[in-house]
N, C-alpha and C positions, 0 to 999 in steps of 0.2 A: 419533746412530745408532751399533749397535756395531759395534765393528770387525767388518768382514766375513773378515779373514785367521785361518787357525789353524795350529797348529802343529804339531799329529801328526794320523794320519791316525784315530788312536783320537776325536778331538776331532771331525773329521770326521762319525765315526759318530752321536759324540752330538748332535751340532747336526742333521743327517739325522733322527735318528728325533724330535727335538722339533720339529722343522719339516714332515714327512710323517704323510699319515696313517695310521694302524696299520695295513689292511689293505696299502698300500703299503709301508709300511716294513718289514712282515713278507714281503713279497713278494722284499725285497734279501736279507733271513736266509737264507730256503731252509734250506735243509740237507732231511735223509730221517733217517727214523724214530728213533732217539736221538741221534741229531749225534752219535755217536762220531769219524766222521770228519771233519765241520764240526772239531770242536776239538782237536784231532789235527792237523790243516794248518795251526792258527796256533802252537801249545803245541810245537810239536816242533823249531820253531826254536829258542826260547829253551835248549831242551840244549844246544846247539851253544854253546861259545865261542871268542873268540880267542886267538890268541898273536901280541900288541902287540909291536912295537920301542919304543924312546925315545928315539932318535938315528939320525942319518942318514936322516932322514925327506926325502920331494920336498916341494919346494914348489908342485909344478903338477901335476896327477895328471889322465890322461887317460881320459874316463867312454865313450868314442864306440865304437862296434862297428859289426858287420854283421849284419842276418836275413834270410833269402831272399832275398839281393842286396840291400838296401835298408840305406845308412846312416842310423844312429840316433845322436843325442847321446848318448844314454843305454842302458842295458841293458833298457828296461823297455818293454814293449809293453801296446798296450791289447786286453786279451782280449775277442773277442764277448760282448755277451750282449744278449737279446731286450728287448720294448716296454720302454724307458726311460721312464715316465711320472711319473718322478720330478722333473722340469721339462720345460717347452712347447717347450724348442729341444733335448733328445731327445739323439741320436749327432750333433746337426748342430756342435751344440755341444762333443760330446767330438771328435770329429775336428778340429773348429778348435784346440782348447785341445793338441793331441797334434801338432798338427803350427807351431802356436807355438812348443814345447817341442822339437821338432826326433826329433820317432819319429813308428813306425808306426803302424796303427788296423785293428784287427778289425771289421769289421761282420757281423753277427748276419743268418743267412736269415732270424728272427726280428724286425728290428728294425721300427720302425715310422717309418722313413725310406729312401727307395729308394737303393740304389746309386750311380745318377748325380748324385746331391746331396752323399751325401757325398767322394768322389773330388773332385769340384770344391772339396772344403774343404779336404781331404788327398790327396793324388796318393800317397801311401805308404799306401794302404788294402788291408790283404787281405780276399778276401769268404770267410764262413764258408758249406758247405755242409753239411749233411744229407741222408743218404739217408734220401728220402721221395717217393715217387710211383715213377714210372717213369722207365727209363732213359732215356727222350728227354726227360720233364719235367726232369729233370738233367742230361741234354744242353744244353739250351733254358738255363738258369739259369746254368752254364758260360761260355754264348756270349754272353748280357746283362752276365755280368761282364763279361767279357774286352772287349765293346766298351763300357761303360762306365769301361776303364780299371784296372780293378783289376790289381796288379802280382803277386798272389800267391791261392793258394787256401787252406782249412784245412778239414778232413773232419774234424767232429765226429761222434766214436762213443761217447765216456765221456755217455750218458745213458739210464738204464735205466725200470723200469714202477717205482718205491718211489711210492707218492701218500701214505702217511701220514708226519705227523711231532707228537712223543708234545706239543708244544708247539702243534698247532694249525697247519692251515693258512690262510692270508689267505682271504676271499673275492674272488673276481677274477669279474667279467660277463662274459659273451663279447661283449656289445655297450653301448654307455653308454648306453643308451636314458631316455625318460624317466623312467618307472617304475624303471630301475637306476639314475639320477641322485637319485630322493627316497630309496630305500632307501640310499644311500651320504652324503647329505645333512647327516646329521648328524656322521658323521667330517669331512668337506672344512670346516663351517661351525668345526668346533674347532681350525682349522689354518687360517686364514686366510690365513696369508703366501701358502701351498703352492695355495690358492684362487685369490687374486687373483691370482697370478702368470699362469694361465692363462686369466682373465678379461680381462687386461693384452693377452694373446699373443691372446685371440678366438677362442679355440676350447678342446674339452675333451681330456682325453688319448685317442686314436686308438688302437684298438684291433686293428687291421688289420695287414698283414703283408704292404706291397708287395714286400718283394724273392720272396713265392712265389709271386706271380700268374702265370698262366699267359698267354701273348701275347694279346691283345685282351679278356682279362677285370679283371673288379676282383680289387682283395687281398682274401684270405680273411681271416678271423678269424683271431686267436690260434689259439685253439679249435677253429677248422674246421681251420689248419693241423697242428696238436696228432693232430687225431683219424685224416690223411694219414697222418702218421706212424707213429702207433700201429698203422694198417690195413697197414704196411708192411714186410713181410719183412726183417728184421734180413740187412746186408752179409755177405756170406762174402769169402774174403782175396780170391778172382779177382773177386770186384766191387769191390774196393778196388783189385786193379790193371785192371782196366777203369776207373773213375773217376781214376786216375790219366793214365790214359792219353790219356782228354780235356783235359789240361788240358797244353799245350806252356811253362807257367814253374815257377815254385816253387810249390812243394804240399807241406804240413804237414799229419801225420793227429796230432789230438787228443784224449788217451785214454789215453794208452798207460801202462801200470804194471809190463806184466810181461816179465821178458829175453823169453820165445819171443814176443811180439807184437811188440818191437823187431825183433828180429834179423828177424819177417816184415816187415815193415812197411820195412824197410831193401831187402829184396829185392824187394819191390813199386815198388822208384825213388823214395820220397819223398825230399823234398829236406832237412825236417826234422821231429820229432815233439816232441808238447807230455806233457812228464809229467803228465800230468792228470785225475784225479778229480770231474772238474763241480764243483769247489769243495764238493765235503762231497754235493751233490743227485743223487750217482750209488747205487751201490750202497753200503749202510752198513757198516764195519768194515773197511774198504779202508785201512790206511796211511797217513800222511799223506805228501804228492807228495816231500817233500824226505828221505823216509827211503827213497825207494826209486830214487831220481834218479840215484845214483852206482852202484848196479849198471848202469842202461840208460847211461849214459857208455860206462864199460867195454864194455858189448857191443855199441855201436854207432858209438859217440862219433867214431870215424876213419872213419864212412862218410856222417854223418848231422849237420845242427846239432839239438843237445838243449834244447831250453827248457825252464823249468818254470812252470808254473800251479796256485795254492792255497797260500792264507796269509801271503803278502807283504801289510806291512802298516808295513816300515821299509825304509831304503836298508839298516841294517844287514843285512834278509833278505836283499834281492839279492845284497849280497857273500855270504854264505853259500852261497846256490846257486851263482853263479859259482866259488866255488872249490872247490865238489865236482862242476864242470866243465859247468855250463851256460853256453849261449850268451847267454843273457837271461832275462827272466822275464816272464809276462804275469800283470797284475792287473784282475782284476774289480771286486767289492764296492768296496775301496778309491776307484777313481773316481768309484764310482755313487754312495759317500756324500758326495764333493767336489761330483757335479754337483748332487745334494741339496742342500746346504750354501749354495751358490753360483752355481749356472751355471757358465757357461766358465771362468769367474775360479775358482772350487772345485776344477777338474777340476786345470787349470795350477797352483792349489797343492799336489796333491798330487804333482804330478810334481816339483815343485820341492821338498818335503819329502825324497822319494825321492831325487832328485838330490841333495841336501843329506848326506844319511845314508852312502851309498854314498861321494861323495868325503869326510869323517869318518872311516870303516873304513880307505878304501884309505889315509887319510893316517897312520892309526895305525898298520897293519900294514906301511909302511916301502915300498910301491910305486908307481909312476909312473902305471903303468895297470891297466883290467881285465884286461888280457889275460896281466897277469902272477901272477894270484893261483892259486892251488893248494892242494891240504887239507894243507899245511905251514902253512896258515894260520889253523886251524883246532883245536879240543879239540874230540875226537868222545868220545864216553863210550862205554864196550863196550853193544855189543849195538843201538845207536842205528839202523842202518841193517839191511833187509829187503832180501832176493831173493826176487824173486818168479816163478813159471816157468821154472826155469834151465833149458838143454837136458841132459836127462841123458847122461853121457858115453858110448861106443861100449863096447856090451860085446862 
């Protein structure tokens, strides 16, 4: 048998897409309309370099932080994202593998495993929501976390109407039906592994969406919940602090790229903001997260934890964003090709690749902990870093 272990998260990807089947695997890609911004979040790190020490290096260097009250070993959080049907054990499986690993776990209003399932795997679960339906429907959703346990919120707003991308999008069914089971047929029978796995588990990928159900109903569709959305009036800031307002812990609004949505979004109470782009599948031509991260530092960074999300893909990234002054980073794609790869065991290698890479930097650039790093640490090249919406000055 081969080794099931790898060793970057790149290796990851490739074992993901020769083990899933295309229209899946194209479903991890995403991105919108030329992926200018897809590769832009990963390509923008590599401008970035270090300035190494050679001596007086620690020999024990400390990886451990805080995110919305919650200790993590690591800087690295796992970012929502919807139906994982990329193996039969789903978020059940990343929340075990994240909370092995000693961090926190995003779950997806999206996901296709309920709330109280996963909190019983990981008690450090924030629930992500979406404004969709109505205010009480979001009330209701609120109140299922919060007694389900969840210790934190995340108000996803970086997702807009792009549906093309010049590479083709997947097909996805709104239901597995039988007739969508033979027309998909022939992809699942050329992937065998990715087949029996769910043959193995006794059941097929679930295309439903409990955590939107509404009290005494079944979970809608993907697609049924997709089209809530879509019929749904776009948030203004006083719904953003009404939304906030519901929620008495930590609350993260995810999105944000530009100083004036910081600076509101800080005066709205959040607890923290995620620099965040939907990973490349929001609006196309947007920056990538890590060129515009050190402005929103600057203008919020003493009243607000700053994360960032899009294009981590080594420990080295993290350190990079940490020392242009994020609190942590959250990674998506990356996991989803671990739990591809592997299961639980996939997911926990990629943390541990991550883990691995991060104390490597910190041990090069001469300090003890994350908490010591700084863009002293750093070769920024002119011109690398974007503001975006600056408040213009008092005339």
């Amino acid at each position: 048998m081969a080794n099931a272990w790898f060793e970057t998260v790149a290796e990851a990807q490739r074992r993901a897409r020769k083990r899933l089947p295309r229209s899946v695997y194209g479903a991890l890609v995403a991105g919108s309309e030329k992926g200018v911004t897809l590769e832009d979040n990963v390509a923008a790190f590599a401008e970035l370099g270090f300035a190494p020490h050679v001596a007086g290096l620690s020999a024990k260097r400390d990886l451990a932080t805080t995110v919305m009250g919650q200790s993590i070993s690591l800087p690295v959080v796992i970012s929502p994202t919807g139906v994982q049907a990329v193996h039969p054990d789903g978020e059940l499986a990343v929340a075990r593998a994240a909370a092995s690993r000693g961090t926190a776990m995003g779950l997806s209003s999206f996901a296709s495993r309920p709330i109280e399932e996963i909190v019983k795997a990981n008690p450090k679960t924030f629930f992500q929501i979406y404004w969709i339906g109505t205010r009480e429907q979001m009330r209701a959703r609120l109140q299922r976390a919060r007694a389900a346990g969840a210790v934190g919120i995340i108000a996803t707003l970086d997702w807009s109407f792009s549906h093309g991308r010049d590479w083709g999008s997947p097909y996805i069914p709104e239901r597995l039906t039988l007739r969508e089971a033979l027309r998909f047929a022939p992809e699942a029978l050329t992937h065998p592994r990715w087949l029996f796995s769910y043959l193995r588990a006794g059941h097929l990928p679930d295309l439903t969406v409990p955590n939107m159900a509404d009290a005494g109903e079944p979970a809608p569709t993907f697609f049924g919940a997709y089209g809530q959305w879509m019929q749904t009036t776009p948030p203004s800031w006083s719904d953003v602090a009404w939304l906030r307002e519901q929620w008495d812990g930590p609350f993260m609004l995810k999105g944000v790229t530009r100083v004036d949505d910081a600076l509101r979004a800080a005066d709205a109470g959040v607890t923290a903001i995620s620099v965040s782009n939907h990973g490349g599948n929001n609006l196309d031509g947007t920056p990538a997260t890590i060129r515009v991260l050190p402005s929103i530092v600057d203008a919020v960074g003493d009243r607000v934890e700053v994360l960032l999300d899009g294009g981590v893909r080594r420990g080295s990234d993290v350190v990079k964003a940490l020392a242009l002054g994020a609190r942590a980073v959250m990674i998506g794609r990356a996991y989803l090709w671990g739990l591809a790869a592997n299961g639980q065991r996939g997911v926990q290698n990629v943390l541990d690749i991550l883990r691995s890479g991060i104390d490597s930097a910190l041990m090069g650039l001469g300090h003890r902990s994350v908490a010591e790093l700084s863009r002293d640490d750093l070769v920024i090249p002119p011109g690398f870093t974007r503001t975006l919406g600056a408040p213009q000055p008092p005339g």
